[in-house]
N, C-alpha and C positions, 0 to 999 in steps of 0.2 A: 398372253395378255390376261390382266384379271379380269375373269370373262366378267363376271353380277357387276362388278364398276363400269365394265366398257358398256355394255349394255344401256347400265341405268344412265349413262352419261349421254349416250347416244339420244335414249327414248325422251331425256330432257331436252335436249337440240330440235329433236324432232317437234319438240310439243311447244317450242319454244317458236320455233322457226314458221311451225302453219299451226298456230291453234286453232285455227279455224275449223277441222275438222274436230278436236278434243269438244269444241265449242256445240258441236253438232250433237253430241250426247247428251246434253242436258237442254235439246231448245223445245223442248217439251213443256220446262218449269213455267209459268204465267210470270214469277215473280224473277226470274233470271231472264226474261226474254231483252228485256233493254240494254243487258250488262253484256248478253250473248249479242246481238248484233253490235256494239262496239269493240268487243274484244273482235271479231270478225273485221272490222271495216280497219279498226287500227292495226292490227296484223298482216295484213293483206296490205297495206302502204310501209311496212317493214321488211329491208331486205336486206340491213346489215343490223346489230344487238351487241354491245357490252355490259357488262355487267363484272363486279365483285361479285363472290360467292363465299359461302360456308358449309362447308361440306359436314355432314356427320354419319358415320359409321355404328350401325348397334348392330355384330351380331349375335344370337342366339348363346346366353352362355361365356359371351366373351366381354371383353373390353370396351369400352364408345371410346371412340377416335374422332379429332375433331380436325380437319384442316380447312386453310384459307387462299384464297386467288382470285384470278380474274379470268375471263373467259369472252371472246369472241366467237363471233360465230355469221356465216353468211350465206342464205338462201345460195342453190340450193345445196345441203347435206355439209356444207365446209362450216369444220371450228375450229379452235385451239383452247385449250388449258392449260393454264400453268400455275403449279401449286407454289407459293411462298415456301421458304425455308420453315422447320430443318429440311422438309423432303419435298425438293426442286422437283417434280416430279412433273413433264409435257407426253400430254396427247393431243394428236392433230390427225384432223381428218380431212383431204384436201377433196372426198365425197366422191371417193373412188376407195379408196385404202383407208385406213387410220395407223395411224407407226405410236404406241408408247413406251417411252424413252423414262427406266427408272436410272437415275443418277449412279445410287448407291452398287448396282450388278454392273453399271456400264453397259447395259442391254438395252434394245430395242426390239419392240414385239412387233410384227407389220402385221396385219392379216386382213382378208377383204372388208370392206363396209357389209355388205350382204350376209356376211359368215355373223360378224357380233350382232345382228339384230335377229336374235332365233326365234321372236315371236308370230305368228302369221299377220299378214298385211304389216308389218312395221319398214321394209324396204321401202314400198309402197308408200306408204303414207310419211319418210324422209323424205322420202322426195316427190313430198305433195299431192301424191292423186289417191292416198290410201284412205279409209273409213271405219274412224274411230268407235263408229256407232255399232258397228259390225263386230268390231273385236270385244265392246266392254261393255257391261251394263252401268247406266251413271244414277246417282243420286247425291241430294245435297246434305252435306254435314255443318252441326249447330257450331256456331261460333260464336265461344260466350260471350267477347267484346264486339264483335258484329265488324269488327275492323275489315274483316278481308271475308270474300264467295267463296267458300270450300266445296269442292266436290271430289266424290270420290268413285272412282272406276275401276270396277269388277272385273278381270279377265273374263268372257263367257267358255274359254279352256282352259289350259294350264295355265296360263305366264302370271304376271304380277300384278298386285293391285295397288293402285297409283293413287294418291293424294295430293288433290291440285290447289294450289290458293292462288286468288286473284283481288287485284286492287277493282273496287268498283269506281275510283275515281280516272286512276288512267289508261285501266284495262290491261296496265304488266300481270305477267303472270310472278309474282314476289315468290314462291314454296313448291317445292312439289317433295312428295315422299314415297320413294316406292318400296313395298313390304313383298318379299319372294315366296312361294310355296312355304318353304321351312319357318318362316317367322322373322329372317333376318332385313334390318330397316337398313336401308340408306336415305338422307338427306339432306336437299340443298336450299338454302336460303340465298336469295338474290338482293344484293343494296348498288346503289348509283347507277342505274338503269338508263342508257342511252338506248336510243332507238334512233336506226339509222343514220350512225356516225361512218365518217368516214375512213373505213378500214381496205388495205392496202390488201386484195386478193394472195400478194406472194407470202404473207404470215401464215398462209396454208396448203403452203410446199413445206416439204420436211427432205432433209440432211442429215443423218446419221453422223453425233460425233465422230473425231477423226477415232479410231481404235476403238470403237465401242462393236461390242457383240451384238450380231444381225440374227434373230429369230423370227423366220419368217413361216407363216400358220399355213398349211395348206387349202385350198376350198374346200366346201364342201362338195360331195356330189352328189 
């Protein structure tokens, strides 16, 4: 699997799914205290999420890549992606396993939920009992249109540091950006943002094409 994608894909589920912990990092601010307890109150009454996305890829030295889709996603740990053409590209996570399915190899990568989240507390905090406060240091960043809450959270070890935007009008989270050790960014931008629509639990069972090559990742131990 590509692990920096599955990853950053996950930790946006994750953060998307219980902000309310991300929330807890920053309820320190005086000036963010109002906008933290509504992202909290409205998150916590969210247990299913669609949303369009735009993804963009910078890494270090290379190319920006841009793709586009839609994404679901449903407490607790289950999503699905699926990228628009040229590159049809589905990851699902049914919050046990994740399977992504690249068109173009006819492959399928399985490997546990638990394996692609290698940062400490991020299993945890998928599936909602973990603490964000613990793992990052937060601070808020200026935003010259003042349009959207940006904060940005420091790994206090190795892992990534994350760049969050928030609506302070409906408390979605619209952005997040995570930058890796090496310098390399991924980012997603979020548009048509439902909040607990009615999505159909079996969108995240997954079925291996008929003929498609099955690459399954062993655990960790």
């Amino acid at each position: 699997m590509k692990q920096a994608r599955s990853l950053f894909i996950v930790m946006t589920l994750a953060m998307l799914a219980c902000p309310g912990a991300w929330a807890a990092a920053a309820v320190d601010s005086t000036t963010l205290s109002k906008a933290i307890d509504g992202l909290q109150r409205h998150y916590r009454e969210t247990k299913t999420l669609s949303a369009k996305f735009t993804e963009e890829i910078a890494p270090v030295g290379g190319s920006r890549r841009e793709r586009t889709g839609i994404v679901y996603l449903m407490k607790p740990g289950r999503m699905r992606w699926e990228y628009d053409a040229p590159s049809r590209e589905v990851l699902v996570s049914d919050g046990t396993l994740i399977y992504n399915y690249d068109p173009e190899l006819n492959q399928v990568v399985e490997a546990p939920l638990a394996q692609v989240l290698r940062s400490p507390g991020a299993t945890e905090f998928l599936l909602g009992v973990g603490d964000i406060k613990k793992e990052f240091n937060a601070a808020l960043m200026d935003d010259p249109d003042a349009r959207v809450i940006r904060l940005k959270l420091v790994s206090k070890g190795q892992g990534n540091t994350i760049e969050l935007g928030l609506d302070p009008k409906t408390y979605n989270v619209d952005s997040i950006r995570v930058i890796d050790q090496l310098g390399n960014a991924t980012s997603l931008k979020f548009s048509d943002i439902e909040n607990n629509p009615p999505i159909s639990g079996s969108i995240f069972n997954y079925s291996p094409p008929a003929g498609a090559d099955i690459v399954k990742s062993e655990p960790l131990k």
